[in-house]
C-alpha positions in Angstrom: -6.4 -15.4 -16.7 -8.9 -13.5 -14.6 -12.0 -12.2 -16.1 -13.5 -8.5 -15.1 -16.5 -7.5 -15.0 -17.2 -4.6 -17.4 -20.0 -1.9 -17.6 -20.7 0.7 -20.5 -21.8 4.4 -19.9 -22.5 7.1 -21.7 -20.1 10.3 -20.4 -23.2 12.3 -19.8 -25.1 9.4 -17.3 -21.3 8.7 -15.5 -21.5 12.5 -14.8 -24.6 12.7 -12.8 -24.1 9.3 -11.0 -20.1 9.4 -10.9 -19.6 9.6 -6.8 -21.9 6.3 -6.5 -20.5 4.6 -9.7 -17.1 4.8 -8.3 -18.0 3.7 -4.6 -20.2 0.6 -5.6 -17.3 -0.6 -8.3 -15.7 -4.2 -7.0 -11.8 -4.4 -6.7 -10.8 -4.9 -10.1 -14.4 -3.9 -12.0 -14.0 -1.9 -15.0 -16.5 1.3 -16.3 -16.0 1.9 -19.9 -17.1 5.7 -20.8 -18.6 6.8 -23.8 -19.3 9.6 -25.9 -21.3 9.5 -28.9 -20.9 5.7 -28.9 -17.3 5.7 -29.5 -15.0 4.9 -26.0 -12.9 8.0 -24.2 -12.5 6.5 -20.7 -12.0 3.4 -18.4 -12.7 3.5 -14.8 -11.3 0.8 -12.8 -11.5 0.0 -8.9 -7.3 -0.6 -8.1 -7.0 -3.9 -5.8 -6.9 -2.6 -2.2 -3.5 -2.4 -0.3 -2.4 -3.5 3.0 -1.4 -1.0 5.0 1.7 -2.6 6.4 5.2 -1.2 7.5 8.8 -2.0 6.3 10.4 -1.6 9.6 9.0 -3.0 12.8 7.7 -0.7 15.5 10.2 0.2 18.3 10.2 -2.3 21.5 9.7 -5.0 19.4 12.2 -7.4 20.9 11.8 -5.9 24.2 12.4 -8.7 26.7 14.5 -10.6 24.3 17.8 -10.1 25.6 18.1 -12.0 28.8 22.0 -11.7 29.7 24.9 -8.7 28.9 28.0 -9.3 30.1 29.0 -6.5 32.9 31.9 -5.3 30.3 29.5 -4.7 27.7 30.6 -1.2 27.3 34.3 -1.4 28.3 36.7 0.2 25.3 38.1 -2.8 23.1 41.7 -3.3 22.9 41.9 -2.5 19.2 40.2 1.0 19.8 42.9 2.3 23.0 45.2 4.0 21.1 42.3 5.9 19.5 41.2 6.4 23.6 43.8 8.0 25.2 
């Protein structure tokens, strides 16, 4: 169970201070706002995220493939009905 780190404001003092409150917040640190002592919002800093892609970039293998057959193109037997 992790533990976070909370800090309690009144609405009014998050409103003049709000751009540096949220910039100086750790990954995972929570701001609890208030208004006339009774809770109406919770600011929390999301965990960041790696900016990585699903597919890899093109030329990634490039160099890989060391031998193709000089028929490696030629139409397969299967398809020369379909051919002529």
């Amino acid at each position: 169970m992790t533990t976070t780190n909370m800090t309690t404001l009144n609405l009014a003092e998050a409103q003049a201070q709000l751009s540096e409150l949220v910039h100086r917040l750790a990954p995972g640190e929570e701001v609890l706002l208030t208004e006339n002592n009774q809770p109406v919002a919770k600011i929390i800093r999301g965990q960041p995220v790696a900016a990585g892609n699903s597919r890899p970039g093109p030329g990634l293998c490039k160099g890989l493939i060391t031998f193709m057959a000089a028929d490696f193109d030629a139409p397969l037997e299967d398809m020369k009905e379909y051919m002529e």
